[in-house]
Backbone as CSV, one residue per row, in Angstrom:
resi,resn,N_x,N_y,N_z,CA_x,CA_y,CA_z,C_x,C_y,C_z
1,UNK,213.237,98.126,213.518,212.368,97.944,214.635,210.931,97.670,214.253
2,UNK,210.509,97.843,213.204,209.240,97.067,212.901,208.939,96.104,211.742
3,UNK,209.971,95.314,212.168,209.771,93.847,211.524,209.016,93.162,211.602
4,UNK,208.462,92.916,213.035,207.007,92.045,213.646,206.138,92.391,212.750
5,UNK,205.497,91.417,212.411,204.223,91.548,211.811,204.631,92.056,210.023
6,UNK,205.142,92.009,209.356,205.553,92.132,208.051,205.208,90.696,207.488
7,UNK,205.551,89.734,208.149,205.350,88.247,207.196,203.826,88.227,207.652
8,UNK,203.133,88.464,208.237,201.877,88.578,208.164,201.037,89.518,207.200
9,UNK,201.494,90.790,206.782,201.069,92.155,206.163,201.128,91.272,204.729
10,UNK,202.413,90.422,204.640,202.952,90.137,203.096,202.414,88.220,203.019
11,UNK,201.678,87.986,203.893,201.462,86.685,203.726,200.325,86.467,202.714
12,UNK,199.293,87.473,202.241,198.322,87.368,200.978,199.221,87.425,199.375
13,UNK,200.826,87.796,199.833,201.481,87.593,198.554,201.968,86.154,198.259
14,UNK,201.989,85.747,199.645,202.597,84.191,199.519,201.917,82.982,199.413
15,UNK,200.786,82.933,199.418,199.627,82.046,199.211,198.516,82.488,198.814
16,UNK,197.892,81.502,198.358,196.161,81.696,197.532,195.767,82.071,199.306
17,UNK,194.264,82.684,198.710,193.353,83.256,199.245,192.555,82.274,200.414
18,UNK,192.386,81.514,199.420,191.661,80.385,200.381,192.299,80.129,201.134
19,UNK,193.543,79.910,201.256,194.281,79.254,202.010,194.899,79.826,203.216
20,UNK,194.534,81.101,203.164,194.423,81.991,204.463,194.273,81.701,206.015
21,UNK,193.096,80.867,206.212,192.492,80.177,207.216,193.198,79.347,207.596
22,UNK,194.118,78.279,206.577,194.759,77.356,206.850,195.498,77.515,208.295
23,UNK,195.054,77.458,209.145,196.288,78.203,210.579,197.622,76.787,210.393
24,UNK,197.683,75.807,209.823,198.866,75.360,210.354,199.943,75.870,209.675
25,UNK,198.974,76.119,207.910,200.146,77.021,206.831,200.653,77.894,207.643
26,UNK,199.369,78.636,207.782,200.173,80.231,208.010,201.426,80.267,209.250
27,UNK,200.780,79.279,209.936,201.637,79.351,211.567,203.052,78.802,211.239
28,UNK,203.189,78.114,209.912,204.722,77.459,209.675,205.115,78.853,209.015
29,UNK,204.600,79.197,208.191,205.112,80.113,207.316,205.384,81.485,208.445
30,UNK,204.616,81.960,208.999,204.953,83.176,210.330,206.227,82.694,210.979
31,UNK,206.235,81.022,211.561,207.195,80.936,212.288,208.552,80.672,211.333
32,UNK,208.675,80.664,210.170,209.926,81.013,209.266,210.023,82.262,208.935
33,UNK,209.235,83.059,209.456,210.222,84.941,208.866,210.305,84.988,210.493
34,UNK,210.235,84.520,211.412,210.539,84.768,212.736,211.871,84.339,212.870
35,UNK,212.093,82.939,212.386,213.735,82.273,212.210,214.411,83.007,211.172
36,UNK,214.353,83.517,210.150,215.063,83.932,209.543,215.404,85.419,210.133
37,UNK,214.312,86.266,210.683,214.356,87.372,211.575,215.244,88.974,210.362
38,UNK,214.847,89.690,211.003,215.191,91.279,209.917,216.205,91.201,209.614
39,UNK,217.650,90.824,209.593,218.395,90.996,208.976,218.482,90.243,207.886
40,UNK,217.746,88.731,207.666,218.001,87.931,206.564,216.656,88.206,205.415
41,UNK,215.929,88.936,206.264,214.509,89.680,205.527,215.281,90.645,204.843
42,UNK,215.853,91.718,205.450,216.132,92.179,205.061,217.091,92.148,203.636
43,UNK,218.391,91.600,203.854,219.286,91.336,202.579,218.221,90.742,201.579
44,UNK,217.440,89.423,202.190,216.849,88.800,200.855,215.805,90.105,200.023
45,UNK,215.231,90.940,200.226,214.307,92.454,200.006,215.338,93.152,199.367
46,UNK,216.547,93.234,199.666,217.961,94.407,198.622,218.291,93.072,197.624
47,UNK,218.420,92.214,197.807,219.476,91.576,196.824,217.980,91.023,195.557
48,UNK,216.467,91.009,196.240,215.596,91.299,194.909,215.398,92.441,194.544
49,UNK,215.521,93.682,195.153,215.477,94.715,194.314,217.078,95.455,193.716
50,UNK,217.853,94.757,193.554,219.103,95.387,193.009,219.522,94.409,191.869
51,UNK,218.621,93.540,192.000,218.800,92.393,190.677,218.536,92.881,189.825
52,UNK,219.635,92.454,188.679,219.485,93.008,187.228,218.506,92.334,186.533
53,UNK,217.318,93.092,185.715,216.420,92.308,185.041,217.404,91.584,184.013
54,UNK,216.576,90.487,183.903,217.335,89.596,183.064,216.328,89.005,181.978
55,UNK,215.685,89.461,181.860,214.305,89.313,180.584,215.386,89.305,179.224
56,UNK,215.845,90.418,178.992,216.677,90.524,177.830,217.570,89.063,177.122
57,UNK,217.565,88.768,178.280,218.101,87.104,178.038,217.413,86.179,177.945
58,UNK,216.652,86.197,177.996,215.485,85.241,177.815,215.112,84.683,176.318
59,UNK,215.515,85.448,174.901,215.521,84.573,174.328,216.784,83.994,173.647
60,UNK,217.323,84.084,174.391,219.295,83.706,174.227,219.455,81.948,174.972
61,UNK,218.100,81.657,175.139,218.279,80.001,176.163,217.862,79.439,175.262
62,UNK,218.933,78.653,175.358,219.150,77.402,173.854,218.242,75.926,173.949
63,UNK,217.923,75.790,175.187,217.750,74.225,176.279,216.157,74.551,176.349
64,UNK,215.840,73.090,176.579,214.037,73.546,176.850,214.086,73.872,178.290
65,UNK,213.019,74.510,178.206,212.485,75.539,179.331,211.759,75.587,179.929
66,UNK,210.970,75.026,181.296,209.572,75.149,181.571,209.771,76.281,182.679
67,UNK,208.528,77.277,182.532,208.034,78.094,183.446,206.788,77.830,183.953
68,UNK,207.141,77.360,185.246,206.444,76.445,186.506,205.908,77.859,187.411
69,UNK,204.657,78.112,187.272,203.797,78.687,188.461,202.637,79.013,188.302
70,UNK,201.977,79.375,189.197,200.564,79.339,189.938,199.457,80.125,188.413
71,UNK,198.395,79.812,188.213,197.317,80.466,187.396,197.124,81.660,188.460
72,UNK,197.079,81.744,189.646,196.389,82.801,190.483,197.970,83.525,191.519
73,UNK,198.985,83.162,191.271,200.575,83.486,191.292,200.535,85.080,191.421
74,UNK,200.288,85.950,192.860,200.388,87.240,192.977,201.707,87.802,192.570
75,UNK,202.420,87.259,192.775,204.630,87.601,192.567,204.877,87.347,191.023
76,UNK,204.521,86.339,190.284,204.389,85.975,188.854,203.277,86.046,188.231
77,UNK,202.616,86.996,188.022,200.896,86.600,187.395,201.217,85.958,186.311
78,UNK,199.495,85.449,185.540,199.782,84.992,184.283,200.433,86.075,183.290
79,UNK,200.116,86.918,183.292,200.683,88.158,181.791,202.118,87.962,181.888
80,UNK,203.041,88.020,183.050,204.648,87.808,183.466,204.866,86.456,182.891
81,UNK,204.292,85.716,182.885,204.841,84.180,182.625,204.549,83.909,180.890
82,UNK,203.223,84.612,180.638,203.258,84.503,179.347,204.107,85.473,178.394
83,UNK,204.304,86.357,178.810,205.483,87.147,178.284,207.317,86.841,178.414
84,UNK,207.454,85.549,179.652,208.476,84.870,179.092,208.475,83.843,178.902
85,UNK,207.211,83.139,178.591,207.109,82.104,177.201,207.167,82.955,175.803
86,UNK,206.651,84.120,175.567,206.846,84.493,174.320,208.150,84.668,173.729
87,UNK,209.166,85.238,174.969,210.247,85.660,174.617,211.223,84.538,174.293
């Protein structure tokens, strides 16, 4: 029962800062956790926290590799990304 307003609380995780203001971003992005609605919030929130880390595997990949994301990336910072380029 208090789902409303969560993709808003968690919307500074999903975009840069600046981009806050953007009202057409934000208003697409609000109106997709509205369509997807608490139950698909929900599973997608258990099935990332019951995921097995998988770092350990990371240097077991034989194939080149790029790790694609943001310099300012709140969910991946830089230290996370450079630690699985090291690995």
């Amino acid at each position: 029962g208090k789902f409303k307003g969560i993709t808003r609380q968690i919307l500074p995780n999903l975009i840069h800062a600046s981009r806050l203001q953007d009202h057409e971003l934000t208003r697409n992005i609000l109106d997709m956790g509205q369509t997807i609605g608490p139950h698909a919030f929900i599973a997608q929130e258990t099935a990332i926290m019951g995921r097995k880390d998988s770092t350990p595997l990371l240097p077991n990949i034989q194939q080149l590799t790029y790790i694609i994301a943001g310099q300012q990336d709140n969910l991946s910072p830089p230290r996370h990304q450079a630690e699985m380029h090291r690995l």
